[in-house]
C-alpha positions in Angstrom: 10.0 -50.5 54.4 13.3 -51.4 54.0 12.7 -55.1 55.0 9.7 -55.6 53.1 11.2 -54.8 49.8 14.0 -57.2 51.1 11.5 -59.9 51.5 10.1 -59.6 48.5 12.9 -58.8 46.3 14.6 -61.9 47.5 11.1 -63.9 47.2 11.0 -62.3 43.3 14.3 -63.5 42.8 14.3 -67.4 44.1 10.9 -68.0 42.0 13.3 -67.3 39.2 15.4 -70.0 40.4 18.3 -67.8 40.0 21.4 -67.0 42.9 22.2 -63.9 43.6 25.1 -64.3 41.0 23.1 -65.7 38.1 20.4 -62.8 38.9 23.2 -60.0 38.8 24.5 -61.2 36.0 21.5 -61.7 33.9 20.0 -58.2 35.4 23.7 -56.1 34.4 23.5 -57.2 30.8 19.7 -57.0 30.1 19.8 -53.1 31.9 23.1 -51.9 31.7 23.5 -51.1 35.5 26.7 -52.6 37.6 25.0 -54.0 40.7 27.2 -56.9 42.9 26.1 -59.8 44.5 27.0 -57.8 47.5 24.6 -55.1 46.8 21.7 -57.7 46.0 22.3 -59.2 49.5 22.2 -55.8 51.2 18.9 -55.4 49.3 17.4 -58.7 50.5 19.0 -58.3 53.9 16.7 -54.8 54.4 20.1 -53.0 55.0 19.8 -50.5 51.8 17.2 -49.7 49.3 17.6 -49.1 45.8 17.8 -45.5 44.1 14.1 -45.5 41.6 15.6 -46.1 38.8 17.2 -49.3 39.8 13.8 -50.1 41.2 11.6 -49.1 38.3 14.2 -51.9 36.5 13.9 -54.2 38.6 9.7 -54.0 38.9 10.3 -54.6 35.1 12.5 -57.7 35.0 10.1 -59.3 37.3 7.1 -57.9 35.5 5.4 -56.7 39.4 4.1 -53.1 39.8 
């Protein structure tokens, strides 16, 4: 599971056109969480999932189910 979200988070995040930088940044202020770049590429690298909430959030942001 872990590398599937990965994929797609990662697929989610370059259709935005955004780095992994830009996205943290923009994600932090609209949600109030304090997520690193590092943490995004653990995400996208299938190495950690995200707790629900973070995921609920980020389901949101990209407006996916």
């Amino acid at each position: 599971m872990n590398e599937e979200f990965g994929k797609r988070f990662k697929q989610l995040r370059t259709e935005t056109k955004l780095n992994q930088q830009e996205f943290v940044d923009l994600f932090n202020n609209k949600y109030n969480f304090n997520f690193t770049r590092q943490a995004i590429s653990l995400y996208e690298n299938g190495k950690r999932i995200p707790e629900i909430d973070a995921l609920t959030s980020f389901a949101e942001y990209f407006g996916v189910s």
